[in-house]
DRENSEGU-492471 format. One record per residue: residue number from 0; y, z, x of N, C-alpha, C, O, CB in turn. Coordinates in steps of 0.001 Angstrom, whole numbers. Glycine has a CB too. Layout:
<nodes>
NODE  num      nyy      nzz      nxx     cayy     cazz     caxx      cyy      czz      cxx      oyy      ozz      oxx     cbyy     cbzz     cbxx
NODE  NUM        Y        Z        X        Y        Z        X        Y        Z        X        Y        Z        X        Y        Z        X
...
</nodes>
This chain:
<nodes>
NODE  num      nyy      nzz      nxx     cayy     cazz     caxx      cyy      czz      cxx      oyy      ozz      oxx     cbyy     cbzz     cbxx
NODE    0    -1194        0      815        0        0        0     1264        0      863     2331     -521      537       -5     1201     -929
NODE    1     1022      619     1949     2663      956     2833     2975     -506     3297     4104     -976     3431     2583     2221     4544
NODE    2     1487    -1309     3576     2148    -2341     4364     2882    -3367     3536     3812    -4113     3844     1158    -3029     5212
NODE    3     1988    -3152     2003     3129    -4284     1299     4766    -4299      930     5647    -5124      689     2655    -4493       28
NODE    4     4632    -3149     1020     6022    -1955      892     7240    -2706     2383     8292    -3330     2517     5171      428     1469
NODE    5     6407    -2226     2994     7034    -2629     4456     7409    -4304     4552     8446    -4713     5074     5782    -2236     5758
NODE    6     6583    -5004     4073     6484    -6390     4078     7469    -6964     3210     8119    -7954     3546     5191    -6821     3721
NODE    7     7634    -6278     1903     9041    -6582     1172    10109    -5892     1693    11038    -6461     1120     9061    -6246     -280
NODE    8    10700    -4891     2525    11003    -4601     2051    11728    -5331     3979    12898    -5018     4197    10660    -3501      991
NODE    9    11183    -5977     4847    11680    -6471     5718    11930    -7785     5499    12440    -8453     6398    11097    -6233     6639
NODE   10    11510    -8521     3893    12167    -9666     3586    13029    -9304     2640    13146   -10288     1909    11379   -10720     3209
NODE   11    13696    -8437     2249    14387    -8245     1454    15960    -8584     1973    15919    -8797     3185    14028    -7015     1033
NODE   12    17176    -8687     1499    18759    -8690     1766    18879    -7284     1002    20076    -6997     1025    19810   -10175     1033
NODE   13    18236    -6393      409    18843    -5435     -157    18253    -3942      851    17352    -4206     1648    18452    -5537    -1881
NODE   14    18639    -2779      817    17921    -1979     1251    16778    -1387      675    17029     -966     -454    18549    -1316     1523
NODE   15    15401    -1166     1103    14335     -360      481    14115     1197      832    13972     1535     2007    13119    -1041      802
NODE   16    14093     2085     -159    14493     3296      -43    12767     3796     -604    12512     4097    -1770    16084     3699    -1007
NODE   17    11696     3782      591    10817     4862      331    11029     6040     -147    11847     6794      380    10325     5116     1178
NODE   18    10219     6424    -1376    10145     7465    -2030     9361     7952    -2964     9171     7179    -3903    10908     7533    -2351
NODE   19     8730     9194    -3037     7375     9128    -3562     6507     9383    -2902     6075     8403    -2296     7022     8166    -3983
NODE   20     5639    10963    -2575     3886    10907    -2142     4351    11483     -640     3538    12123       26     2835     8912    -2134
NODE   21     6073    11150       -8     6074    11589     1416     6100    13117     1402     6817    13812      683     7330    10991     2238
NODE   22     5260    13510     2254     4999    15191     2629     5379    15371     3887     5579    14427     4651     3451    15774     2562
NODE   23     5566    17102     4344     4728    16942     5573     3317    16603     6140     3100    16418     7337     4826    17767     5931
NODE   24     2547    16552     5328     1026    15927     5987      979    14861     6186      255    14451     7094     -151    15991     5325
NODE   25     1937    13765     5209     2043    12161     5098     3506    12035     6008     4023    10921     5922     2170    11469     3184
NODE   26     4052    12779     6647     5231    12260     7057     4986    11387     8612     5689    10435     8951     6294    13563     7122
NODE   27     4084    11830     9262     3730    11309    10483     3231     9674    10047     2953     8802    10870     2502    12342    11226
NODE   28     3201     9527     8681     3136     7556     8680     3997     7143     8201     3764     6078     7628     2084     6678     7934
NODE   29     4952     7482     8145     6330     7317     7948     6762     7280     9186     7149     6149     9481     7004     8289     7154
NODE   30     6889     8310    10325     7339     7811    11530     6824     7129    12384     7515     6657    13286     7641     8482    12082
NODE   31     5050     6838    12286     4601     5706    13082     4876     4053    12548     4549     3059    13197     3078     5969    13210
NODE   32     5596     4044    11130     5672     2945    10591     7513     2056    11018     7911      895    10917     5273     3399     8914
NODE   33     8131     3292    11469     9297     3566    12079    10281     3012    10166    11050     2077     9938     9536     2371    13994
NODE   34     9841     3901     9408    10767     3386     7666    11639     3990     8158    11452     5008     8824    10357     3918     5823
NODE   35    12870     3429     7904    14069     3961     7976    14686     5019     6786    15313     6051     7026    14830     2833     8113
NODE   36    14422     4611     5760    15225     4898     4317    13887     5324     3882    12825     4799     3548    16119     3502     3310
NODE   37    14484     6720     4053    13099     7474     3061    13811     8444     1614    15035     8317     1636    12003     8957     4376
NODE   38    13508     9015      854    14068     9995      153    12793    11267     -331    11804    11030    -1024    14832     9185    -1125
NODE   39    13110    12381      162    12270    13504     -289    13007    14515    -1194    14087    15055     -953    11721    14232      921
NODE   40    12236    14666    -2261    12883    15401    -2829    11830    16328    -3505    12314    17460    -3479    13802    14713    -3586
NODE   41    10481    16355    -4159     9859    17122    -4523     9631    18225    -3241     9855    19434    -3194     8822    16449    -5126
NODE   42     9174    17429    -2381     8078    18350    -1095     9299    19516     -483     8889    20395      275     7341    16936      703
NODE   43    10839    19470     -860    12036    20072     -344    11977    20936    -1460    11443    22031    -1286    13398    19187      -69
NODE   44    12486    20610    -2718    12405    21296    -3540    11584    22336    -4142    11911    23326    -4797    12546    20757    -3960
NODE   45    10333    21853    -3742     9216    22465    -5001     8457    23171    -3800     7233    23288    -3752     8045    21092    -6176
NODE   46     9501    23707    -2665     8881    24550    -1602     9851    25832    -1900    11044    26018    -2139     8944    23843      104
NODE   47     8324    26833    -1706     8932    28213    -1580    10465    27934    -1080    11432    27892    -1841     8026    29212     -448
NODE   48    10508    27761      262    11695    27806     1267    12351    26443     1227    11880    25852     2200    11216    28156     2819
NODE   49    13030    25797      726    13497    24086      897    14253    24034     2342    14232    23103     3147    14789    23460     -527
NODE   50    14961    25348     2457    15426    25044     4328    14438    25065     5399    14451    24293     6357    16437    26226     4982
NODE   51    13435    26141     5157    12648    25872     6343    12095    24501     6533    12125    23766     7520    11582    26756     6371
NODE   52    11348    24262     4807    10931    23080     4442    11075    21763     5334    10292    21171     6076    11509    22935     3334
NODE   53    12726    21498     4860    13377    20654     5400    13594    20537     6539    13643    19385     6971    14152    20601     5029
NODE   54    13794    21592     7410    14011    21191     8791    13124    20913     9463    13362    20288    10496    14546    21912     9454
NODE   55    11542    21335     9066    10324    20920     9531     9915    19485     9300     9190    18775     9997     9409    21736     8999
NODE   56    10546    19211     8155    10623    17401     8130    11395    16825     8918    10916    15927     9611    11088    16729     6901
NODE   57    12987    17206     9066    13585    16378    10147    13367    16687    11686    13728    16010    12648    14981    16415     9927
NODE   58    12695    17862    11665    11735    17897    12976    10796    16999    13379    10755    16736    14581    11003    18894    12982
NODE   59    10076    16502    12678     8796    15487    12768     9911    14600    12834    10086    14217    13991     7458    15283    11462
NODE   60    10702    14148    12045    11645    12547    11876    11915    12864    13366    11460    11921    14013    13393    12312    10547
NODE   61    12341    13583    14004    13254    13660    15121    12279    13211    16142    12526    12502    17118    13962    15123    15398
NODE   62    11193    13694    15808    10104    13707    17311     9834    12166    17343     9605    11673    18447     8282    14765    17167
NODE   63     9838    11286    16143     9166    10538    15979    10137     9206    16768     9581     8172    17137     8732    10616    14514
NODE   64    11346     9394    16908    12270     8872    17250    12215     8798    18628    12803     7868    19181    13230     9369    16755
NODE   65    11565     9676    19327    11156     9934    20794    10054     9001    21384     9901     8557    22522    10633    11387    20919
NODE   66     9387     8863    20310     8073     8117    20562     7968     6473    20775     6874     5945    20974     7235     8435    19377
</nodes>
């Protein structure tokens, strides 16, 4: 599914804004896929903590940027 995702969304003129299903367990194929435009909003929200939450996601985004 990601690759068809990916495949439109690098022929597209508009921007594609992944969203939907990304976790931290699923976030590491998100940064090996290098998606730019993601949106999380359950896995932030619907966490005990949404700050720790969150910064543990843009932790992984960050590392992934290294790679």
């Amino acid at each position: 599914m990601i690759d068809e995702v990916l495949n439109i969304s690098k022929e597209s003129n508009i921007p594609v804004v992944f969203i939907g299903g990304i976790t931290l367990e699923t976030i590491d194929e998100v940064v090996k896929n290098r998606i730019n435009n993601i949106a999380l909003v359950r896995e932030i929200m619907g966490s005990q903590n949404p700050k720790e939450k969150a910064s543990l996601l843009i932790k992984k985004l960050d590392e992934g940027k290294t790679k």
